[in-house]
SEKOL-675463 format. One record per residue (C-alpha): x, y, z; residue number from 1; residue in three letters. Coordinates in steps of 0.02 Angstrom, whole numbers, plus 32768, in hexadecimal, padded with zeros to 4 digits. Example, Ala and Ser with C-alpha at 12.3 -4.5 7.8 and 13.67 -1.06 7.14 Angstrom:
2
- 8267/7F1F/8186/1/ala $
- 82AC/7FCB/8165/2/ser $
# end
This chain:
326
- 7B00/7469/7856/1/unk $
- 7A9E/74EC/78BB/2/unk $
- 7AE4/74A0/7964/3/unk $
- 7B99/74BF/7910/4/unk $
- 7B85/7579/78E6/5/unk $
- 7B39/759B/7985/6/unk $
- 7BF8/7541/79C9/7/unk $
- 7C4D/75BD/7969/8/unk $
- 7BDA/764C/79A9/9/unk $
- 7BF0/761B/7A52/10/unk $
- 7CC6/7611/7A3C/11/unk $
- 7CBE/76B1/79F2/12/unk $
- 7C74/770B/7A73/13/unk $
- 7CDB/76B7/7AE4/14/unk $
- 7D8B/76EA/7A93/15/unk $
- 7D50/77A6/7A86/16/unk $
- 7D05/779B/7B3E/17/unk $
- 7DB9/776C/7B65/18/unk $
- 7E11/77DF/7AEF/19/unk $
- 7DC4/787E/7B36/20/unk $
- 7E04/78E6/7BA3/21/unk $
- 7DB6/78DD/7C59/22/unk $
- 7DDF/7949/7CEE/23/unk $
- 7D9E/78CB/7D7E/24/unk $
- 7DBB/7808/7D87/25/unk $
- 7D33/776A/7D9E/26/unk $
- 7D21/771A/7E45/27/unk $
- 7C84/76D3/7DF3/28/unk $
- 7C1B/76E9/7D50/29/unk $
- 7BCA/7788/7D93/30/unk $
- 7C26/77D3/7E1C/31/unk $
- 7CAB/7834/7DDC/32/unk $
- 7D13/7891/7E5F/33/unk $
- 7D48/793D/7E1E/34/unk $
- 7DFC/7996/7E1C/35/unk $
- 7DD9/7A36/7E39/36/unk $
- 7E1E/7AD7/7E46/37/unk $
- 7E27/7B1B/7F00/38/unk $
- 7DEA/7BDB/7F1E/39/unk $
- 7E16/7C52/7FA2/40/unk $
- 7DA5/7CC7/8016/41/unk $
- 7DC8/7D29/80B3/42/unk $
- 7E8D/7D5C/807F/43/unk $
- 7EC4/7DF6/80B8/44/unk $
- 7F85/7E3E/80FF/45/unk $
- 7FAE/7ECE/817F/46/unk $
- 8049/7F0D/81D7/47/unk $
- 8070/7EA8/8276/48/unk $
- 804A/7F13/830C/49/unk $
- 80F2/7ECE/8348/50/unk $
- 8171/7F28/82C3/51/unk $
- 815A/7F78/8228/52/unk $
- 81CE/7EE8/81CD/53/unk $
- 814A/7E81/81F7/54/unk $
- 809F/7E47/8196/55/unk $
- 8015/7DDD/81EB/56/unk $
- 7FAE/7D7D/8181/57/unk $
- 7EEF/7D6A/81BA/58/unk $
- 7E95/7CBD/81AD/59/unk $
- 7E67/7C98/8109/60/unk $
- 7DFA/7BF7/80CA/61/unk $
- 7E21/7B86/803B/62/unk $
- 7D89/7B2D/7FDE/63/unk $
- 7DAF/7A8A/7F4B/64/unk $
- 7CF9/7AB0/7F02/65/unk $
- 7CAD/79FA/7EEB/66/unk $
- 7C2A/7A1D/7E92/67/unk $
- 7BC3/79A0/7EEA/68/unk $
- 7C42/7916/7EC6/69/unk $
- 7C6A/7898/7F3F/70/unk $
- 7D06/78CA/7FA7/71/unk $
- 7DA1/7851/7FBF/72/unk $
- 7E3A/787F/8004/73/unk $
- 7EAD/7857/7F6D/74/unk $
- 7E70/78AF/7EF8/75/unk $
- 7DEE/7958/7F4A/76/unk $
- 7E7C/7986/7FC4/77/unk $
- 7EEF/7A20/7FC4/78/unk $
- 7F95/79E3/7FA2/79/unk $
- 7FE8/7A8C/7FBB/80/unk $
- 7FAD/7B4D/8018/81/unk $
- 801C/7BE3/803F/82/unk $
- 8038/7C8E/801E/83/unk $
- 80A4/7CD9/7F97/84/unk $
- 8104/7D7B/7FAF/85/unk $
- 815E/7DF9/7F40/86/unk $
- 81AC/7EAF/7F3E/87/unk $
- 819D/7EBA/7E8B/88/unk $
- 8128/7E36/7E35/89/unk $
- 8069/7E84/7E58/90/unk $
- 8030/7DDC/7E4B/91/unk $
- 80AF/7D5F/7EA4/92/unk $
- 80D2/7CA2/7E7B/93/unk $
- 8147/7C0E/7E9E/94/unk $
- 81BD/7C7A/7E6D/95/unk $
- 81C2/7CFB/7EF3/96/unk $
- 81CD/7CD2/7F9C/97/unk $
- 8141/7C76/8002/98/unk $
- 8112/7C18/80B2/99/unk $
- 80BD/7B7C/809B/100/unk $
- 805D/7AE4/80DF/101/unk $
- 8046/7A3F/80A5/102/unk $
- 7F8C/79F0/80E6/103/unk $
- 7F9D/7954/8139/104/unk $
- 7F87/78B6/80C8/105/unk $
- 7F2E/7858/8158/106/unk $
- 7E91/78C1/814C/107/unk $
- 7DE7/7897/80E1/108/unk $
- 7D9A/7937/80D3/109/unk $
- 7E06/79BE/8094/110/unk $
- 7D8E/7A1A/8016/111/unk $
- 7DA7/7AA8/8080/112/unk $
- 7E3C/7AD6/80D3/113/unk $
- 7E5B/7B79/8157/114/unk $
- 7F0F/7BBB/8172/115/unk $
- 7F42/7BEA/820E/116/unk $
- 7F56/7CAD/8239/117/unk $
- 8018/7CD8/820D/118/unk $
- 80BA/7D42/821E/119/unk $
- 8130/7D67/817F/120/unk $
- 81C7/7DC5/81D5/121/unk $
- 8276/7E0F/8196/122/unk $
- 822B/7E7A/812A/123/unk $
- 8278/7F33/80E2/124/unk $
- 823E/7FC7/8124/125/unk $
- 81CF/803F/80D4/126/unk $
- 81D9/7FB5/8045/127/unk $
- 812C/7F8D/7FCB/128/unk $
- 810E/7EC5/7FDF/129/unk $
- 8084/7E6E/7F73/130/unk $
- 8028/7DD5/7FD0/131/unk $
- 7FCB/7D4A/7F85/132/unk $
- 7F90/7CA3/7FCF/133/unk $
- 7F6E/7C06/7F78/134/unk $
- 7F30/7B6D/7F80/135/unk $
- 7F73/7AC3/7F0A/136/unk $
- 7F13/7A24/7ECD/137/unk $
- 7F16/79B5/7E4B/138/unk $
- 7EB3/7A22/7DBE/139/unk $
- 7F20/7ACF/7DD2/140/unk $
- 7F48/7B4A/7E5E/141/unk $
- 7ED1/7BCB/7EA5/142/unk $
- 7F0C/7C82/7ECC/143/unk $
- 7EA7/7CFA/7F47/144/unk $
- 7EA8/7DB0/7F07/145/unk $
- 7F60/7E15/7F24/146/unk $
- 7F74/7E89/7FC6/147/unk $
- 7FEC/7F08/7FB1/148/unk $
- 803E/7F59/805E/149/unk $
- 80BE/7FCE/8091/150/unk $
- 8138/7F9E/8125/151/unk $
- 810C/804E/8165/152/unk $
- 808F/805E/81FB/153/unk $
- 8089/811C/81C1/154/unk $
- 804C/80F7/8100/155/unk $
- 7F8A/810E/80F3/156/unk $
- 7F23/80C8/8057/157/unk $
- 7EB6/814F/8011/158/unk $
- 7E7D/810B/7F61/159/unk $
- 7F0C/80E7/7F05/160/unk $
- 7F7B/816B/7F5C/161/unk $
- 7FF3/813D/7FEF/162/unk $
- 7FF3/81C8/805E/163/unk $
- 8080/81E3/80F1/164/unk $
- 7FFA/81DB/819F/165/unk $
- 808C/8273/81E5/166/unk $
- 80C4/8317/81A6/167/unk $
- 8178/8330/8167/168/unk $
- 81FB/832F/81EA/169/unk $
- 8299/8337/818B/170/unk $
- 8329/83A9/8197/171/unk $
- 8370/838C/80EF/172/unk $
- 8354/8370/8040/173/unk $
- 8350/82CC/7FE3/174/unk $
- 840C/82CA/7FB4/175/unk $
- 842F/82EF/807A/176/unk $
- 844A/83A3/8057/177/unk $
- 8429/83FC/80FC/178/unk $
- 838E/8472/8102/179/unk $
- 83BA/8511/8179/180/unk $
- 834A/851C/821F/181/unk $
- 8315/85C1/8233/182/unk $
- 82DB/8606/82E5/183/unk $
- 8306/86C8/82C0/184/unk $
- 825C/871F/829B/185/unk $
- 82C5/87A8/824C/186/unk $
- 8324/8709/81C6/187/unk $
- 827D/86B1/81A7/188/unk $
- 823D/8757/8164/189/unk $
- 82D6/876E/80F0/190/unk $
- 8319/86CF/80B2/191/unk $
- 8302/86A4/7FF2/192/unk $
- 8346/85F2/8021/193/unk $
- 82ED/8558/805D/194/unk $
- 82E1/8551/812F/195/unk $
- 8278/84F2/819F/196/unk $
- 8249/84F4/826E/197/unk $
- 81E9/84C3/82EA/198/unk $
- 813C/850D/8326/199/unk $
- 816F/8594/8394/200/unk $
- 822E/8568/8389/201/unk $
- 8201/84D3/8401/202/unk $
- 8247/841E/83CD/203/unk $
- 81CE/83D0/8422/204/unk $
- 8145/8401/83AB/205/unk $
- 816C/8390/831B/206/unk $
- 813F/82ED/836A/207/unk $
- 808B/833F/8354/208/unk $
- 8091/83BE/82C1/209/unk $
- 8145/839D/8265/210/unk $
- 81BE/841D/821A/211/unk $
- 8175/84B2/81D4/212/unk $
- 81BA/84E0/8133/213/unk $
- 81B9/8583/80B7/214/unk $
- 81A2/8579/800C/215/unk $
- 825F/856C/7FE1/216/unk $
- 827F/84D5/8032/217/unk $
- 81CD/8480/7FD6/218/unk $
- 821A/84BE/7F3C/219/unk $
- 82C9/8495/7F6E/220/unk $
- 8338/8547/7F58/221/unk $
- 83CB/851E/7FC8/222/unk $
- 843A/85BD/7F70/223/unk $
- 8430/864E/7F1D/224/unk $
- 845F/85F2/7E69/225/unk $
- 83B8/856F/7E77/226/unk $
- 834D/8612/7EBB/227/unk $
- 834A/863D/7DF2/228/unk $
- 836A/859F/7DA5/229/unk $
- 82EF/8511/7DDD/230/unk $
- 8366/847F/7D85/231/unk $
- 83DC/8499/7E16/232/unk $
- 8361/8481/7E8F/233/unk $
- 835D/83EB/7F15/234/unk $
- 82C7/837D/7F44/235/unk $
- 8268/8386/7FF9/236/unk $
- 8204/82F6/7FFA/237/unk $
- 827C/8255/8039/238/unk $
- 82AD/81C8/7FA5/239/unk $
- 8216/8166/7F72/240/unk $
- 81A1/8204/7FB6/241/unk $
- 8145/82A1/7F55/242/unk $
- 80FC/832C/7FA3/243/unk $
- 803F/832C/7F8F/244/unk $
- 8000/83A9/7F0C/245/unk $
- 7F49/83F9/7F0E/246/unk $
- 7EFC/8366/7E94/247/unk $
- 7F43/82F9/7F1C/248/unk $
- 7EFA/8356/7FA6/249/unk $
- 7E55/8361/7F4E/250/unk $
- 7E56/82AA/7F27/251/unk $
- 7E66/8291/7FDD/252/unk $
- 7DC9/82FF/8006/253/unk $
- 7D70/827B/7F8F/254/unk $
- 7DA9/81DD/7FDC/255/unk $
- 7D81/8225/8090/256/unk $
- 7E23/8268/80CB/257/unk $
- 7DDC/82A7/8183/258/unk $
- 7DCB/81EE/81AC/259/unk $
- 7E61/8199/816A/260/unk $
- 7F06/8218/8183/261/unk $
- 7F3C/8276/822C/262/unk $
- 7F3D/8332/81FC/263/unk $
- 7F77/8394/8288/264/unk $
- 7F53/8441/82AE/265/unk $
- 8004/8473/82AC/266/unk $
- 7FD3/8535/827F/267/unk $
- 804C/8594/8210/268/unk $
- 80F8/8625/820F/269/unk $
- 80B4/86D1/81E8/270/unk $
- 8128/870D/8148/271/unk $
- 8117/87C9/8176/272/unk $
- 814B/87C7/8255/273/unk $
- 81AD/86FA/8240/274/unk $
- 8128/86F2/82D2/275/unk $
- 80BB/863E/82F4/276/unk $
- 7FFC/8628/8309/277/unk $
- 7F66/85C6/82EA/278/unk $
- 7FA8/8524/8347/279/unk $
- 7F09/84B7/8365/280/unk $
- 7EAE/8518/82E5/281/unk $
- 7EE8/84F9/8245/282/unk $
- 7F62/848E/81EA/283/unk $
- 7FBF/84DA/8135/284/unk $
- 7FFF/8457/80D2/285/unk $
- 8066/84A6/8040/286/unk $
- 8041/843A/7F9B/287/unk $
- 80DE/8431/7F1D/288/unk $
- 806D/8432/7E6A/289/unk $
- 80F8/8451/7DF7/290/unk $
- 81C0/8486/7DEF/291/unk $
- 819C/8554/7DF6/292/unk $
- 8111/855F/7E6D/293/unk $
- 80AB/852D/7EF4/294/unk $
- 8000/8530/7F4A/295/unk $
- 7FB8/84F1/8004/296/unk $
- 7F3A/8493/8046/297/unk $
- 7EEB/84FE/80EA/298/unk $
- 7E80/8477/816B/299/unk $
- 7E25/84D4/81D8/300/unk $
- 7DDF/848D/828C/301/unk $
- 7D55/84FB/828E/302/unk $
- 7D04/84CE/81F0/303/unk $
- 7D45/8414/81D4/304/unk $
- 7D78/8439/811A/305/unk $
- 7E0E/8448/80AC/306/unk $
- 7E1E/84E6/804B/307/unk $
- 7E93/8502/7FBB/308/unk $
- 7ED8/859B/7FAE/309/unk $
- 7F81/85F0/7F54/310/unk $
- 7FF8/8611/7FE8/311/unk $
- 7FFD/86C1/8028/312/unk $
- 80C7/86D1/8037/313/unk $
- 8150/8657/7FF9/314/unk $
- 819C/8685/80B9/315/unk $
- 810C/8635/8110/316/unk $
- 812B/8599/8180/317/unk $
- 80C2/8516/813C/318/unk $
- 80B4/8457/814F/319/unk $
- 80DB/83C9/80D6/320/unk $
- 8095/8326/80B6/321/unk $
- 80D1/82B3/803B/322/unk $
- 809B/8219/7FE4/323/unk $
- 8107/8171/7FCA/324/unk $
- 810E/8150/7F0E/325/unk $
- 80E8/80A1/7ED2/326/unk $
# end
């Protein structure tokens, strides 16, 4: 009787051995080979030095943690490893678009895998693209952390703020309204409407320094009617841009701004003669804070510093940066 119930014991724990759920399978009695998730180190994107529609992806490594189970090639093995790609989802799938590789079937140790170094091409310009890589086996997919890149070579990261690396060098508003250039000493002193020029009246200085602007054309008075009414008023900054206000400015002191945009000396327009100066000694950067008014941003060579200060005259010739929005 006792050998019986020890029969029934003994099928019992068999069926619910069988019953239960088990992520590996039995070679033998006790060595169970594990399906694993795969993880992903080392992943990182960056525009191609070749064309900004380009992204190169660096080497990045693929490990099927074994957890000190025995590895065999049909089961521990990446089936599957790429890179998924978006301009809208912040964390791409099989959904969005991808480059992939399928591991060779042949091999008997693939419980880590390295990509080769890559090229994604074709890409928009001055577009926001969202990168992930992956890695497929039998127990799930593994995603690496999302990298987020402009197809600008002129866009510089500081914090979460995408800052233009040149000054403004436009000559008309965002709707393609033109913006009057101004060389007259005599009209920069007296016009109420937005103007811009070059340092010194010289085209040649804005592949250094930009457009200097006055504060009409930050704040976007083209005629006498938006002058008093700021509802009729255009936009500077291009589509998808913003000027930089003072909190921006200030945020950019924090995240060390010396070391991460270009800010040119590109001096200033007096408001009172229409007259230049300071060229290679300072650089005035007006800040657009809100629809009425405006304040600028003075870096100065001497001292190594940005001060914030409320602009003298809304008829000095200043310089604009602006930020891409997300």
């Amino acid at each position: 009787m006792r050998n019986i119930k020890l029969i029934f014991l003994l099928l019992a724990v068999i069926i619910f051995s069988c019953n239960k759920k088990k992520d590996y399978i039995l070679i033998s009695e006790d060595k169970p080979i594990a399906h694993k998730t795969p993880t992903i180190s080392s992943f990182s994107v960056s525009l191609s030095t070749n064309s900004p529609t380009s992204i190169d992806f660096q080497q990045f490594k693929i490990t099927l943690v074994d957890s000190g189970y025995p590895k065999d090639a049909s089961y521990s093995r990446i089936l599957e490893y790429g890179i998924y790609w978006s301009k809208t989802n912040s964390t791409p799938t099989d959904s969005d678009y991808r480059i992939y590789w399928i591991p060779s079937t042949t091999s008997t140790s693939l419980i880590t895998q390295s990509a080769r170094s890559g090229l994604i091409t074709n890409l928009d310009l001055d577009t926001k693209y969202y990168f992930r890589a992956y890695a497929k086996s039998k127990k799930g997919t593994g995603y690496s952390n999302t990298s987020m890149i402009y197809t600008n070579s002129n866009i510089k990261t500081i914090g979460s703020t995408f800052w233009n690396n040149l000054n403004l060098d436009v000559e008309t508003y965002s709707d393609n309204t033109t913006i009057p250039e101004i060389t007259s000493n005599t009209d920069w002193q007296t016009t109420k409407k937005g103007a811009w020029c070059y340092y010194e009246n010289v085209a040649g200085n804005n592949s250094s320094f930009g457009k200097l602007y006055n504060w009409y054309a930050v704040m976007g008075i083209y005629d006498s009617i938006s002058l008093t009414d700021p509802s009729k008023r255009k936009t500077l900054a291009p589509t998808n841009y913003r000027i930089a206000t003072t909190t921006d400015w200030n945020n950019a002191i924090i995240n060390g701004i010396f070391t991460k945009i270009n800010i040119p000396f590109g001096g200033k327009r007096n408001y009172s003669t229409g007259g230049f100066g300071n060229v290679g000694v300072d650089g005035n950067y007006w800040c657009k804070d809100n629809a009425t008014d405006s304040s600028f941003f003075k870096f100065t060579q001497s001292t190594n510093l940005l001060i914030s200060e409320k602009a003298q005259s809304k008829k000095q010739g200043y310089s604009v940066r602006c930020i891409r929005e997300k």
